[in-house]
C-alpha positions as CSV (number, residue, x, y, z in Angstrom):
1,X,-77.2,65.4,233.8
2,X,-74.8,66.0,230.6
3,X,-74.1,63.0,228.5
4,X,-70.4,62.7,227.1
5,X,-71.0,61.3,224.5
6,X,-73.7,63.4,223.3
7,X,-73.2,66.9,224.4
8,X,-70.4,68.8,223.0
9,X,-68.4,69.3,226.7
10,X,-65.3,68.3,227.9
11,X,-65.8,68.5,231.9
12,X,-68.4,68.9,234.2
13,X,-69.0,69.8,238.1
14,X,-71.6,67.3,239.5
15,X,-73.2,67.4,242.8
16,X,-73.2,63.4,244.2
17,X,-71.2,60.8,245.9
18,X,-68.5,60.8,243.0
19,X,-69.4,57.8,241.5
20,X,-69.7,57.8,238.1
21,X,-69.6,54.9,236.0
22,X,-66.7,55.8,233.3
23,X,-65.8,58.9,234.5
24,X,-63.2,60.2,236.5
25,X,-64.2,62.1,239.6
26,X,-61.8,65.2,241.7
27,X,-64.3,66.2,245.0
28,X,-64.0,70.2,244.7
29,X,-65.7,70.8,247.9
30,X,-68.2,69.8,250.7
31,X,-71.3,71.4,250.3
32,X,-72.9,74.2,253.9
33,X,-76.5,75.0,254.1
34,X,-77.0,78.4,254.7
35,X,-80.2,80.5,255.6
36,X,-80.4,83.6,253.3
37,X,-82.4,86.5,252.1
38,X,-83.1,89.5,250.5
39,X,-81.2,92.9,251.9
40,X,-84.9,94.2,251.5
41,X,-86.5,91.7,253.6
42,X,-83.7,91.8,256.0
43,X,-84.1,95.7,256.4
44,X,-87.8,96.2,256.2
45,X,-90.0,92.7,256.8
46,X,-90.0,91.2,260.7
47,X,-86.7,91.5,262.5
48,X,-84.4,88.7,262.0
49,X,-82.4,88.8,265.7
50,X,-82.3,85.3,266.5
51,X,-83.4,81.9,265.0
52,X,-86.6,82.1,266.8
53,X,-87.8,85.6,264.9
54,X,-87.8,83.2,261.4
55,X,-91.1,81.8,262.5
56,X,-92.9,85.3,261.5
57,X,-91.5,84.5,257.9
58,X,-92.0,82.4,255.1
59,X,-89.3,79.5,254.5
60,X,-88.3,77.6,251.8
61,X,-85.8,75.2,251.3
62,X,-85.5,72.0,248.5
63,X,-87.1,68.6,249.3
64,X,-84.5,66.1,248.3
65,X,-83.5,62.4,249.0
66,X,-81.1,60.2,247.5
67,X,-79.8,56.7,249.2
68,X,-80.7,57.1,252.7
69,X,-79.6,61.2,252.9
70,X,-82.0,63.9,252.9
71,X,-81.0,67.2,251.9
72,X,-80.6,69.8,255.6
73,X,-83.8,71.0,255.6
74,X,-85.7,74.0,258.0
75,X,-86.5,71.6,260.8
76,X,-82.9,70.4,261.0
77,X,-82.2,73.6,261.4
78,X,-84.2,75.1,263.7
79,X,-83.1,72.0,265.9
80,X,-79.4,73.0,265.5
81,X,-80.2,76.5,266.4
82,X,-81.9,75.7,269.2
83,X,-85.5,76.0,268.3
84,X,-87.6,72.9,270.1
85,X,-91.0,74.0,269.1
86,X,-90.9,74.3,265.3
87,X,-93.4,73.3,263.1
88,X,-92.5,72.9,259.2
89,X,-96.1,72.2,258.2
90,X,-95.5,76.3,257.0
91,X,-92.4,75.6,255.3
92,X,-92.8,75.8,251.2
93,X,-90.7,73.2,249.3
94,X,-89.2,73.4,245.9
95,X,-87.7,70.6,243.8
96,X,-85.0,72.5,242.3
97,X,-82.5,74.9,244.5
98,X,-82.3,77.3,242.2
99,X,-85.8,78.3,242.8
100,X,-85.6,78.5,246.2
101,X,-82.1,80.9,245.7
102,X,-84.7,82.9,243.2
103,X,-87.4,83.1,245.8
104,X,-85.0,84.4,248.4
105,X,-83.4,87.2,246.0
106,X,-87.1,88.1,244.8
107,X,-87.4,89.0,248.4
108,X,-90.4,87.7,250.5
109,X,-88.9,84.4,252.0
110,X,-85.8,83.2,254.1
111,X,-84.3,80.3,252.3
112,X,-82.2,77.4,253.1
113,X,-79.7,77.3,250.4
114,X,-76.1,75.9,249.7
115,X,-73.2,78.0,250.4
116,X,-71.1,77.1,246.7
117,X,-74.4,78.2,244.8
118,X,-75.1,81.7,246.9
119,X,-71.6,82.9,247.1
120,X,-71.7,85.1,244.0
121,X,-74.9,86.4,245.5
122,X,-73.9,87.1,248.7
123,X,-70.6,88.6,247.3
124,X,-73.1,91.2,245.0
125,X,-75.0,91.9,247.6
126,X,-78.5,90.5,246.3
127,X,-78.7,87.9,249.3
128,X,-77.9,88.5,253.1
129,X,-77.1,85.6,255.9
130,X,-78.9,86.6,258.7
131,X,-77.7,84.3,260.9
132,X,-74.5,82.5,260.7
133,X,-75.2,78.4,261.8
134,X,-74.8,76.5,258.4
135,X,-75.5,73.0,258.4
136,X,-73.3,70.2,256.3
137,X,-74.7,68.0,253.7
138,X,-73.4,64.4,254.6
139,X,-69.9,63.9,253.4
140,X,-70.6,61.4,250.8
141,X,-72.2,64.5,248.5
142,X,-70.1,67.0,247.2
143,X,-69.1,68.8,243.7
144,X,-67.2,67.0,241.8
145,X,-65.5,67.6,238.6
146,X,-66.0,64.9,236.3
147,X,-65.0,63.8,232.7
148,X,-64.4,60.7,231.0
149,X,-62.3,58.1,232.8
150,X,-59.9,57.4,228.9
151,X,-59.6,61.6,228.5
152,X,-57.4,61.3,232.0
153,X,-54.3,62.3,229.8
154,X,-55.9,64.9,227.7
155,X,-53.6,68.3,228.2
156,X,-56.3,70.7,228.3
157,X,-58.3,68.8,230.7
158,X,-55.5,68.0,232.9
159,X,-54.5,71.7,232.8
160,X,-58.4,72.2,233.0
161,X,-58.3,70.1,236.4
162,X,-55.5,71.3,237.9
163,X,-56.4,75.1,238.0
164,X,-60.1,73.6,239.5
165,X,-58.7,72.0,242.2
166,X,-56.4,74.7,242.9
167,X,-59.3,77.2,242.7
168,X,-61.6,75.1,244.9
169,X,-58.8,74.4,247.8
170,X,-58.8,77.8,248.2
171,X,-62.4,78.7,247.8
172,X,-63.9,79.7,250.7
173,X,-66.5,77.3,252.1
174,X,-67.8,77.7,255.4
C-alpha cells in the first residue's frame, strides 16, 4: 500500500471496503471472478466443454481473507456451476493475483482471476474465458480511487476524479 506522505503520487486505485483513514474514497467498480486461460491450453490441453472437464486440469486461484470475506475461490465455483463432487485438495494457491493471472498466460493452468485485472488480457488475446459463470466478490470490496481527504479541492485531482469515474461507469464489468 502507497504512503501519501511518503511516495511521490497524487491518487491511487485500492482494492478494499473504502475505508481509509484520511483519505477520500470514489468505488470505481465491483470486482467478478472469472476462470481463464491460455488460447494454447484452450486449443490443445483437455477439452474445456463444461465445468466438469476443469477437473483434468490444474487450477489455481489466490488464497485470501480479510474481516469475515474470503476471496471466490475454485470450490465456490464449481458449486455455482453445478459441480457437487469437487475436491480442491488439487487446487494450487498463490498469495498474490498476479501470479495466478501469470500462471494462466504461461499456459498450463485454468485460473480464477478478477475480471478488472484480465480485461486487457482477454482484450489481447493472451487469456481466454472458457466458460462464462463469474462469481462476485462481496460488495463491501471494490476498487476505489483514493487520495488525501484535504487534496478534495485540488484541480487536477478533481479533474483526475472525474474522468475515473466517468471511465469506470462505463467500463465493462461483467
Amino acid at each position: 500500500m502507497r504512503n501519501f506522505g511518503y511516495d511521490d503520487i497524487d491518487v491511487a486505485v485500492r482494492f478494499g471496503s473504502g475505508r481509509y483513514p484520511g483519505l477520500a474514497a470514489h468505488r470505481l467498480f465491483d470486482n467478478v471472478i472469472i476462470p481463464v486461460c491460455s488460447p494454447r491450453l484452450l486449443a490443445e490441453g483437455p477439452p474445456l466443454g463444461q465445468p466438469r472437464d476443469l477437473l483434468n486440469h490444474t487450477l489455481v486461484h489466490i488464497e485470501w481473507s480479510q474481516q469475515g470475506v474470503t476471496w471466490p475461490n475454485w470450490r465456490m465455483w464449481m458449486a455455482a456451476a453445478g459441480v457437487e463432487d469437487f475436491d480442491d485438495e488439487r487446487c494450487v494457491l498463490f498469495k498474490d493475483s498476479s501470479h495466478v493471472v501469470q500462471a494462466a498466460i504461461d499456459g498450463n493452468v485454468v485460473a480464477l482471476a478478477d475480471f478488472a485485472m484480465v480485461a486487457g488480457d482477454l482484450s489481447d488475446g493472451r487469456l481466454v474465458r472458457p466458460f462464462a459463470l463469474g462469481i462476485k466478490v462481496p460488495a463491501e470490496f471494490a476498487y476505489h480511487l483514493v487520495y488525501p481527504a484535504e487534496q478534495t479541492g485540488d484541480p487536477r485531482i478533481s479533474a483526475f476524479r472525474a474522468w475515473i469515474l466517468e471511465e469506470a461507469a462505463g467500463a465493462e464489468v461483467i
